[in-house]
C-alpha positions, 0 to 999 in steps of 0.5 A: 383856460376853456375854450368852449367858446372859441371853436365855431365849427359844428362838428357836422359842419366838418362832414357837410357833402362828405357822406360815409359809406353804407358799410360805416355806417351800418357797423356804427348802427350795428352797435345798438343791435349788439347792446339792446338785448341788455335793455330789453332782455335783461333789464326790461321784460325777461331778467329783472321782471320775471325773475329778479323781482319775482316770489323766487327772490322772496323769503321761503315763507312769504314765497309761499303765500297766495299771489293776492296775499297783500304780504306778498304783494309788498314784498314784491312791491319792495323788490321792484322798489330794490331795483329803482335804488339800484339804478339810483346808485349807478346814475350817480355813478355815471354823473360822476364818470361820463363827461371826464371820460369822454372829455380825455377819449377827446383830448386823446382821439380815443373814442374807440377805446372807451367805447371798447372798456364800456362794452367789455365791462357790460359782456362782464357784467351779463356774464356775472349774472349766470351766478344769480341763484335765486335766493334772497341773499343773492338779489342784490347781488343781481341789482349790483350787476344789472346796475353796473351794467347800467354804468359801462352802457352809458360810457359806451353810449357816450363813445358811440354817440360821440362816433355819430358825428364823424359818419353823419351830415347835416343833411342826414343826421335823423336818419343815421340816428334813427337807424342805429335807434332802429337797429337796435329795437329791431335786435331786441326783437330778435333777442325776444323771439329767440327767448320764446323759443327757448320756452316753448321747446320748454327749455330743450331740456333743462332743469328750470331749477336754480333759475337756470334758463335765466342765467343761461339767457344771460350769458347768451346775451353776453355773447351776443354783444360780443358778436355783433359789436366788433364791426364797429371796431373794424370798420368805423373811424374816430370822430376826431384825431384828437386835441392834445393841448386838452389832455389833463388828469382825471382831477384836473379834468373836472375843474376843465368840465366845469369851465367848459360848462360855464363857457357853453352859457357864456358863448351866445353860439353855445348857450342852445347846447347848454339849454338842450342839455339842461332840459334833456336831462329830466325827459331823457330819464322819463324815457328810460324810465318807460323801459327800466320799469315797464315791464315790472308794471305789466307783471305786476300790476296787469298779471301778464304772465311769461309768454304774454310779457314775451309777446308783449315785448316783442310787440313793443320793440316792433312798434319802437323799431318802425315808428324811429326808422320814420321818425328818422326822415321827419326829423330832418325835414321837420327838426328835433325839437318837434318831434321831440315834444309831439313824443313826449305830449302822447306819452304823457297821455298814454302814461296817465290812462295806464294808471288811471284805468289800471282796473280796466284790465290787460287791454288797458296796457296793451294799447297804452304800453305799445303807444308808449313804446311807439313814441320813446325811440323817436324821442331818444333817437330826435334827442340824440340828433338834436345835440349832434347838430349843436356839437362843436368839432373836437368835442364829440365824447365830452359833450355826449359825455355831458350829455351822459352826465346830465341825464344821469344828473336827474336821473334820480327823478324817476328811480326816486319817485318809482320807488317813493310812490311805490312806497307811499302807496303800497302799490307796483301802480304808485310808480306809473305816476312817477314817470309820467310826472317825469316826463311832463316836467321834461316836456315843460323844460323843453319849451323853451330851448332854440332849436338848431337850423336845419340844412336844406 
């Protein structure tokens, strides 16, 4: 039988007066800093915008055609539209595997484990890259791996949200959350500085054929993950020791998700982790959305050329970075939610105008892309805390792995309508709308849900 209702202790609750140490917590906020070069160097600005989907991957002949050709223009367009049914596919992935995982890494105390075979799988999956020659024969073999990429990062992050609760308070939550969102952002800028260095001292040297910068860039940040995530494995503890009278198979563990499910609208106690899961679900893949296809818009549709996506990106991780460490402290004393739906309203906005004004210039998508930026990590890092404070003890990896499981069960949302807009339109600027629609509808979703009480 579930008994999702019959544990009333918030998970948080466990740790109230109990601070962790500033060593944990900075090897658990470490982990973001070792994973978002994936985000932003390989599936953002450098790998995915200015190389997987650019003229390279492109037939020799229609390669060959001027960048205004309307023939190049589509089939650029469908490689970037290529890239969204990827990312559709390991969304269904991750709906099917996140929450099961993460409910038997509870039942066994083993959230350090899963969060290892998640990392480790996403090393493998940069690391593979480096064979990504650039022929058309090879670019789905490229959206196979960054999709797959996609898939261990998400079982990772579900370990490692999980692992949150064990070092936070009530008191503290936002800031923890905020400064692993932080980190992370703050990393990503370093991995882009590192990158135009590397163009600047054109290369040191190599051979630009055969992508080979690229691939190079790759595997470094294969390295790097590995690098700065073993502190994580040293020095933070599990969230919980374990629930042993849970552990099942893999088969039975979905018919427990779907009690455990059904148990969390059942209980009054629970009902708000049910709604916030619901809703989170449509504004959480509005938000990746931003950074999956972001890039492709400003190569695109705005013509940024290498150094200026470069500087743009790390632009927009410095803006992403500060504005969540801040956020972090308003979340406490104001809450989630409110900051929340404040994020999402201005991105909402911002999205719009970059569409809307597209022929306006680059000046249009500095000021709309950095705004964008400015207010995704503190909607992820608010969400992030938002769920924490509803988690009951014992059940950090499987509500964070429905948490996974849920955002990835809309995550169709944005993939599809990119690439339908795209499609419909015949236009790279077609998919800006898809993700501004996104968003809105999560806005909307959100109204509604109780928010959690804050500790004083």
């Amino acid at each position: 039988m579930a008994d999702s209702g019959a544990i009333p202790v918030m998970g948080l609750q466990l740790r109230e007066g109990r601070p962790a140490s500033p060593r944990t917590v900075f090897s658990w906020a470490l982990w973001d800093w070792a994973a978002q070069p994936f985000n932003t160097v390989i599936l953002t600005f450098i790998f995915t915008a200015l190389y997987l989907t650019t003229d390279a991957f492109l037939p020799a002949d229609i390669a060959a055609l001027s960048d205004g050709d309307p023939i190049k223009m589509q089939a650029e367009a469908g490689l970037a539209a290529g890239l969204g049914w990827g990312t559709t596919i390991a969304g269904l992935l991750i709906l099917a595997l996140a929450p099961v995982l993460g409910q038997q890494a509870d039942a066994a105390g083993r959230q350090k484990l899963w969060l290892g075979i998640g990392t480790g799988g996403l090393v493998m999956s940069m690391a593979l890259l480096w064979f990504v020659e650039p022929a058309p024969a090879l670019f789905w073999l490229g959206v196979a791996l960054i999709s797959a990429g996609t898939v261990f990062s998400e079982i990772a992050g579900v370990n490692y949200n999980a692992m949150l609760i064990g070092i936070a308070t009530p008191r503290n939550i936002g800031r923890v959350s905020g400064l692993g969102w932080g980190f992370g952002y703050l990393g990503g800028i370093v991995a882009l500085i590192l990158v135009v260095v590397f163009y600047t001292q054109e290369w040191f040297g190599l051979s630009a054929e055969g992508g080979l910068p690229f691939r190079i860039i790759a595997v470094g940040c294969a390295l790097w993950a590995v690098l700065f995530a073993l502190p994580i494995f040293l020095w933070v503890p599990e969230p919980s020791t374990g629930r042993p009278e849970r552990r099942v198979g893999l088969l039975r563990g979905y018919r427990l998700l779907v009690a455990d499910v059904m148990a969390l609208y059942r209980s009054a106690d629970s009902r708000p982790t049910f709604w916030f899961l619901l809703s989170s679900a449509v504004f959480r893949d509005g938000l990746g959305g931003v950074f999956t296809f972001g890039a492709i818009i400003a190569g695109q549709v705005y013509g940024f050329e290498f150094i200026e996506l470069v500087i743009f990106g790390i632009a927009a991780n410095l803006v992403a970075g500060v504005s969540t460490l801040l956020a972090g402290r308003w979340d406490d004393r104001l809450g989630p939610k409110t900051i929340i739906l404040f994020s999402l309203g201005a991105m909402i906005v911002a999205g719009f105008a970059v569409f809307v004004l597209v022929d306006a210039g680059a000046v249009v998508f500095w000021i709309g892309g950095l705004l964008l930026c400015a207010f995704v990590g503190p909607a992820q890092s608010a969400s992030r805390s938002f769920l924490a404070r509803l988690t009951p003890a014992g059940r950090e990896g499987e509500i964070f792995g429905l948490y996974a499981t849920t955002g990835r069960a809309a995550s169709w949302m944005t993939s599809l309508l990119w690439a339908l807009l795209i499609t419909i339109g015949g236009a790279t600027s077609f998919g800006i709308l898809g993700i501004v629609l996104v968003l809105l509808a999560g806005f909307l979703l959100l109204l509604p849900v109780k928010a959690p009480a804050l500790a004083r």
